[in-house]
C-alpha positions in Angstrom: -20.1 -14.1 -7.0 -16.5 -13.2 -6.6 -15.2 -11.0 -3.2 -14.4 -7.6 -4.1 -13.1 -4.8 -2.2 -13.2 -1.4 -3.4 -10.6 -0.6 -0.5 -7.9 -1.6 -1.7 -4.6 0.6 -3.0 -3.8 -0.5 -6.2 -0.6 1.5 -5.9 0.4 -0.8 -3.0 -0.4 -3.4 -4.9 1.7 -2.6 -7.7 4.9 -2.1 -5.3 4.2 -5.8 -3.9 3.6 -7.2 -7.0 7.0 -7.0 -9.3 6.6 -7.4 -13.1 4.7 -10.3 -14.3 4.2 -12.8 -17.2 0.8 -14.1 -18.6 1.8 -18.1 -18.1 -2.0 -19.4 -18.9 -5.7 -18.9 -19.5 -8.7 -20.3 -17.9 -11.8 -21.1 -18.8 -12.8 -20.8 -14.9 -14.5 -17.3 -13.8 -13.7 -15.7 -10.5 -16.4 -16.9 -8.9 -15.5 -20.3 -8.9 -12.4 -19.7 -7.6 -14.1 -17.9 -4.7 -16.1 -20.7 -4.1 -13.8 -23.6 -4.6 -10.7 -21.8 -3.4 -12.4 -19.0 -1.1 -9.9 -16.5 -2.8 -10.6 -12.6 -2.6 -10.8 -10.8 -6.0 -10.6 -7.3 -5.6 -11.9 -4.5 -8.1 -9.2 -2.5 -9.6 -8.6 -1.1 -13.2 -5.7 -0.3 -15.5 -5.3 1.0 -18.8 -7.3 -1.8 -20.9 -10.3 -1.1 -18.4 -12.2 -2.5 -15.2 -11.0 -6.3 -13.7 -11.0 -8.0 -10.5 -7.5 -9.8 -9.2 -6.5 -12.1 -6.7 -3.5 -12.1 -5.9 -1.6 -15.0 -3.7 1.5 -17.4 -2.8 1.5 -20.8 -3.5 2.7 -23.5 -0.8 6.7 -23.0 -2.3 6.3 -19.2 -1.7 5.9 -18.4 -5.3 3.2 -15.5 -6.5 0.4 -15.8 -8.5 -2.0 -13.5 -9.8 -5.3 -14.3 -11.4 -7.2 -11.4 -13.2 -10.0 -11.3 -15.2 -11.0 -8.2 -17.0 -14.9 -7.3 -16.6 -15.3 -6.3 -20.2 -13.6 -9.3 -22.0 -15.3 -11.4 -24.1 -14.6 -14.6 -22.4 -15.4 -15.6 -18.2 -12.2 -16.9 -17.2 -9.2 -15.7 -15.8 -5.9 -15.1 -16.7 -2.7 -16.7 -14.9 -0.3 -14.5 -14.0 3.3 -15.3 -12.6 6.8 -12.7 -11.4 8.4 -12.5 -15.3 12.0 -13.2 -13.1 10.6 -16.9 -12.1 13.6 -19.1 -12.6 10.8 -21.9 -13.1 7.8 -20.9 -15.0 6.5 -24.7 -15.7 6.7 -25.7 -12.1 5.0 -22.9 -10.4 2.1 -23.1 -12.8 2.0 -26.6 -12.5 1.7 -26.1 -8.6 -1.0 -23.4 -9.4 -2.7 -26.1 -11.2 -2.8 -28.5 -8.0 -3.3 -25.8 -5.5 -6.2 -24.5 -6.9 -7.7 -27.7 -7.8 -8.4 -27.4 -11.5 -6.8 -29.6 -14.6 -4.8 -28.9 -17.8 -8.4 -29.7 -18.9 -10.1 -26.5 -17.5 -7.3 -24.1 -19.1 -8.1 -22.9 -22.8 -4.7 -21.3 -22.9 -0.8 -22.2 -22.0 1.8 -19.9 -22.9 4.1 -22.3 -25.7 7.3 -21.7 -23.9 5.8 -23.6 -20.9 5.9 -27.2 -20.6 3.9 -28.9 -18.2 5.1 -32.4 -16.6 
């Protein structure tokens, strides 16, 4: 089960986090991101209803957000990156090897990204 915190200030979150692009979907839930990765997800909502986010830099200091929405009709997360990336396909690529997972376990990859 993922790690959620009801404590948490969405509103601070929103200052930290600057607009963002939706670069890829996975098929992976939260929880095994918890697991595998030992990442926090934290219980928040927005205006399309209840999810849990983590929310994280990568090794090259880029951010990365992974939300899934508790309602949707699918388990996996969505891949979230800072929409003024100057490198979309290498930052997800480097998602992809930091958190351990393969083009394989994605069901989604936004078209105007290009993975080596």
């Amino acid at each position: 089960m993922a790690t959620l915190s009801s404590d948490y200030d969405l509103s601070l979150s929103k200052k930290l986090t600057p607009e963002i692009n939706l670069v890829a979907t996975s098929k992976l839930s939260p929880e095994h991101f918890t697991k595998s990765n030992q990442l926090e997800f934290i219980s928040s909502s927005d205006d399309l209803g209840s999810l849990v986010y983590s929310f994280f830099s990568l090794p090259s200091g880029n951010s990365i957000s992974l939300i899934h929405y508790i309602d949707a009709p699918f388990p996996g997360v969505e891949i979230y990156i800072n929409s003024n990336s100057p490198s979309p396909d290498k930052i997800l690529s480097e998602a992809i090897e930091f958190l351990h997972i393969s083009t394989d376990d994605l069901d989604w990859i936004h078209p105007q990204i290009h993975l080596i």
